[in-house]
VMD Tcl script that draws the C-alpha trace (Angstrom):
set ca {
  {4.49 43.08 49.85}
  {2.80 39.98 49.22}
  {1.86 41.18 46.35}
  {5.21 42.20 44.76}
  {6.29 38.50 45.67}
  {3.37 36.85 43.41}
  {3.52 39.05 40.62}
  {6.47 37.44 38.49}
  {5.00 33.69 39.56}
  {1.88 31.76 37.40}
  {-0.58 30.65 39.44}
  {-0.65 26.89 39.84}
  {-4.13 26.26 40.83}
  {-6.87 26.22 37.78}
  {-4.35 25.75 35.11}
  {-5.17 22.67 32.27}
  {-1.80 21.38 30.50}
  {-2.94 19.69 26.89}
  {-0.30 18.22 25.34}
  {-1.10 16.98 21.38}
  {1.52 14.62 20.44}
  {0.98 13.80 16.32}
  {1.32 10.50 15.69}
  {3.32 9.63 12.19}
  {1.31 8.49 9.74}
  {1.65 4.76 9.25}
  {2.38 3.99 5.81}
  {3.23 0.35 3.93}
  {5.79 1.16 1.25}
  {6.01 -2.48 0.49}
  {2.23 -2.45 -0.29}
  {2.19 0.71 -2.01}
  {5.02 -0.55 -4.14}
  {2.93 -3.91 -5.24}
  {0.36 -1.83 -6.08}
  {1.85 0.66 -8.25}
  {3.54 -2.58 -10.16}
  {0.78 -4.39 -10.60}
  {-1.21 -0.93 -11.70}
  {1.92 0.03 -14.23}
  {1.36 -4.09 -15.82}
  {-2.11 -2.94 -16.41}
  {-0.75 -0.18 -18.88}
  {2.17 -2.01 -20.34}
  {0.34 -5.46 -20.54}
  {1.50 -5.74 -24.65}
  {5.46 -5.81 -23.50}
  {5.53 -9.52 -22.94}
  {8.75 -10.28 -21.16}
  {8.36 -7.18 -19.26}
  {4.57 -7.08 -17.93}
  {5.41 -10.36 -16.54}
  {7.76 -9.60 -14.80}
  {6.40 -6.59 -13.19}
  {3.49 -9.01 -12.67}
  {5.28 -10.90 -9.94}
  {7.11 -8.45 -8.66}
  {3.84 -7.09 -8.28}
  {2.10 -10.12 -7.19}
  {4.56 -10.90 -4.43}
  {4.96 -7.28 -2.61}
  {1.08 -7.14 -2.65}
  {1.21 -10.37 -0.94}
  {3.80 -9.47 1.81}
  {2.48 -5.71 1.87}
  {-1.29 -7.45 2.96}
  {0.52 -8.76 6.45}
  {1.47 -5.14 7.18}
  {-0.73 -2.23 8.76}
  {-2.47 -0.26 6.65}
  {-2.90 -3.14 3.88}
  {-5.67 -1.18 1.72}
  {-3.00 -0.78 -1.57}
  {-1.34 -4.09 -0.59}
  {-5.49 -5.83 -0.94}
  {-6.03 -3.64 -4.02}
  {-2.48 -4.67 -5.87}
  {-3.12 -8.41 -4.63}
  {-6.72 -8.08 -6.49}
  {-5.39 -6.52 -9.73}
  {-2.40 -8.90 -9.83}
  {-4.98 -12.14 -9.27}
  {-7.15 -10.43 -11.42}
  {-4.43 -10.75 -14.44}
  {-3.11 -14.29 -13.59}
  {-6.79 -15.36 -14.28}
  {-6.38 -13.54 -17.54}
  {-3.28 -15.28 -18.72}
  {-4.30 -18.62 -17.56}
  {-7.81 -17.95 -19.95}
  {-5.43 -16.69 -22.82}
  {-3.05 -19.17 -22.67}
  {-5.66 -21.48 -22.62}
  {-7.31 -20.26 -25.75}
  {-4.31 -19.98 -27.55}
  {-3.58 -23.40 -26.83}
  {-7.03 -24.49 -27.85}
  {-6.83 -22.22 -30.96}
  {-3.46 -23.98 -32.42}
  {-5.06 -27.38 -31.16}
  {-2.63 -28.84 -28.26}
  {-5.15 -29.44 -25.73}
}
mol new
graphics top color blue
foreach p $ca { graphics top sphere $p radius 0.5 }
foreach p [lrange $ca 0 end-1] q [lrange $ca 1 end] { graphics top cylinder $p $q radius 0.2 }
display resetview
């Protein structure tokens, strides 16, 4: 009779409950974004009015996106946005040089 009585119940003792909760992936849109602009100025660096201002945008989402967890695109944008300001100090420089104002 007893064993009737068990037969529709689990048995409690032994039994290991493992419960895998996922985490989200974190992700830093604002980095990624400063990234991808400063990587599409790279490409369209002959559109004057336009690079530049990609450029910043660029320069300034990389910089915010760095404070933010993960930062790896927001670093990478920073460097390739730093990377071009040198550049257009060093041209602007020579082209002021070449036409003699400095």
């Amino acid at each position: 009779m007893s064993d009737s009585q068990n037969s529709g119940q689990i048995p409690q003792q032994g039994q290991t409950i493992i419960v895998n909760q996922q985490q989200p992936p974190k992700s830093n849109g604002v980095g990624t974004a400063g990234f991808v602009l400063a990587l599409i100025t790279v490409f369209i660096c002959w559109i004057p009015f336009l690079s530049w201002i990609l450029w910043i945008l660029g320069l300034v989402l990389s910089f915010v996106g760095v404070f933010k967890q993960p930062n790896g695109l927001a670093i990478a944008g920073l460097v390739i946005s730093l990377i071009w300001l040198i550049l257009f100090i060093s041209v602007g420089g020579l082209f002021l040089a070449a036409i003699g104002l400095s």
